[in-house]
C-alpha positions in Angstrom: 0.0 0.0 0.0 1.5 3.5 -0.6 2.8 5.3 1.7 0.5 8.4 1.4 -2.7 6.0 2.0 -1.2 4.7 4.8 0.1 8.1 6.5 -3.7 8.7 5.9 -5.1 6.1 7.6 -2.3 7.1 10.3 -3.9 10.4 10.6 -7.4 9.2 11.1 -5.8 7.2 13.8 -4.7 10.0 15.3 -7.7 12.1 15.2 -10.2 9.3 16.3 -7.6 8.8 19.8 -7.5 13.0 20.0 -11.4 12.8 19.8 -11.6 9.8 22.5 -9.6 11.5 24.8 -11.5 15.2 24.6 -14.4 13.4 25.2 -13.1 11.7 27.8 -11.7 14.9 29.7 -14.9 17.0 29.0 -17.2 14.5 30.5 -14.9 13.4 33.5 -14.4 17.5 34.4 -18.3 17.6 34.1 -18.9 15.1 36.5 -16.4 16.3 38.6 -17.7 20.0 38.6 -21.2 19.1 38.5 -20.3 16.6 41.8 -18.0 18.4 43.5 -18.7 22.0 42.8 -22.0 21.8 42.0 -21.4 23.8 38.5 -20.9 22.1 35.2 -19.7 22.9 32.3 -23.0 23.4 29.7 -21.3 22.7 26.4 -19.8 19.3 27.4 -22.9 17.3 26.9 -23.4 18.2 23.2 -19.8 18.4 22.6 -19.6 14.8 24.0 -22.2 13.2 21.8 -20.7 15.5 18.8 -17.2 13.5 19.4 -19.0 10.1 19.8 -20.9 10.3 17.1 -17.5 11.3 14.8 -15.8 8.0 16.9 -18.7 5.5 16.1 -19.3 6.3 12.1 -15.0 7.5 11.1 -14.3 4.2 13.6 -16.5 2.5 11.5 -14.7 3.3 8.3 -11.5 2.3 10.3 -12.9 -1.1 11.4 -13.8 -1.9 7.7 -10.8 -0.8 6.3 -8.8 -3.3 8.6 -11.1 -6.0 7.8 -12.3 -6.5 11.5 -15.5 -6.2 11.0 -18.1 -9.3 12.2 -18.6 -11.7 9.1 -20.1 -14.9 8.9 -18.6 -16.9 6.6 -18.5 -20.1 8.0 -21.1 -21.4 6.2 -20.1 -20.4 2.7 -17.0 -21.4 3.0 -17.9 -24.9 4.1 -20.5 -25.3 2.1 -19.5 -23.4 -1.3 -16.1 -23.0 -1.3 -15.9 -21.8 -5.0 -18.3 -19.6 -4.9 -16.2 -17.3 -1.9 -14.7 -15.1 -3.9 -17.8 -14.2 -6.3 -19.4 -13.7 -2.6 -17.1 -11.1 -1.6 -17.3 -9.1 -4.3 -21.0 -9.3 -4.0 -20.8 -8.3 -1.0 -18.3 -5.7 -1.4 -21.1 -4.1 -4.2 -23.6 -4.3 -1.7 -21.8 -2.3 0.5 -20.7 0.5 -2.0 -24.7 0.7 -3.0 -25.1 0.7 1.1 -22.7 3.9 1.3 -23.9 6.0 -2.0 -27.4 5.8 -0.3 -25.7 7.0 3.4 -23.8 9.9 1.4 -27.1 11.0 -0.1 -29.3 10.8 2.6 -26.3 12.5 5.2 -25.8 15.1 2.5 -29.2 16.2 2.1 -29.7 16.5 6.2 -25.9 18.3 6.5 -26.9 20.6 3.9 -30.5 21.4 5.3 -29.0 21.9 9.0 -25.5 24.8 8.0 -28.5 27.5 9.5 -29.4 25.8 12.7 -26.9 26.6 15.6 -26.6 25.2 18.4 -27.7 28.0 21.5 -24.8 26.2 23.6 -22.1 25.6 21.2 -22.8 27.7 18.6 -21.7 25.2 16.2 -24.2 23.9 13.2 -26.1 20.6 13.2 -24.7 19.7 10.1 -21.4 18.9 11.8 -23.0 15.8 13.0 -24.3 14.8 9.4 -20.8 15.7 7.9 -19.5 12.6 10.6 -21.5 10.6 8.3 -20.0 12.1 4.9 -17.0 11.5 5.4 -17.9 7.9 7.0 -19.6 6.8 3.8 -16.9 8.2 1.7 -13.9 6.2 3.1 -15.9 2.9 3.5 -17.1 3.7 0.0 -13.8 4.1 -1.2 -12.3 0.7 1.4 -15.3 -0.6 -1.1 -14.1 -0.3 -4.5 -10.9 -0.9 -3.5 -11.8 -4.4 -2.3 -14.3 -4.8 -5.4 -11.4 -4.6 -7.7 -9.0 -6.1 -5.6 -10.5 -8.3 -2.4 -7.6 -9.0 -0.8 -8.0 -7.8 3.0 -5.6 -4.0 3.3 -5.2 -5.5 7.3 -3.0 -8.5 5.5 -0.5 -6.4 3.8 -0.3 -3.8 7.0 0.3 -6.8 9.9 -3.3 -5.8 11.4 -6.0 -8.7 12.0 -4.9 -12.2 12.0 
């Protein structure tokens, strides 16, 4: 795999532990401050379920890419051995049909929410949707990739097995 994909994937790495950890810190000093000072900090709340909701769909992108996520594949490749690879791909364009209707379906609500901001934050909605742009655009993209070629990106990298 190049080395610019890789870096890439290195940097979504990075940003997925940055987000963990921010949410992390914001919710402990809100409990904290909310049961130890009686204060809290108002923001923290939506800024935790922003972060969370960027972890859970880019994490998801991640997990797919690697090739970790749950499969059941016992049965076909007990049963029709052959047939596995002609599965995959299957599969795999079942999955790219999957994400171009998640990108048009996020886009449409990220574009309809730019104009609502959040009283507390003062960020927009749409960042929420945009978590699932971006989502649907890697796995997408982990898609094709494996369409044309399904050999697992986790092999070549030492991930996985």
């Amino acid at each position: 795999m190049p080395t610019v994909i890789r870096r890439f994937w290195s940097v979504i790495d990075l940003v997925l532990v940055a987000l963990m950890g921010a949410m992390i810190a914001i919710v402990f000093a809100n409990v904290v401050l909310r049961y130890g000072f009686s204060s809290g900090i108002r923001q923290s709340v939506e800024l935790a379920r922003l972060a969370f909701v960027w972890i859970a769909l880019v994490g998801a992108a991640v997990t797919l890419r690697r090739d970790e996520h749950l499969a059941l594949t016992e049965f076909s490749e007990t049963y029709f051995p052959r047939a596995v690879p002609l599965l995959r791909r299957v599969c795999w364009g079942i999955v790219i049909l999957t994400m171009v209707m998640f990108f048009i379906g996020a886009w449409h609500q990220m574009m309809a929410n730019w104009s609502n901001i959040s009283s507390l934050t003062g960020l927009p909605s749409a960042l929420f949707y945009l978590a699932g742009v971006i989502s649907a655009v890697l796995m997408g993209g982990v898609a094709v990739v494996r369409l044309i070629d399904p050999t697992p990106f986790a092999k070549s990298e030492g991930h996985g097995e």
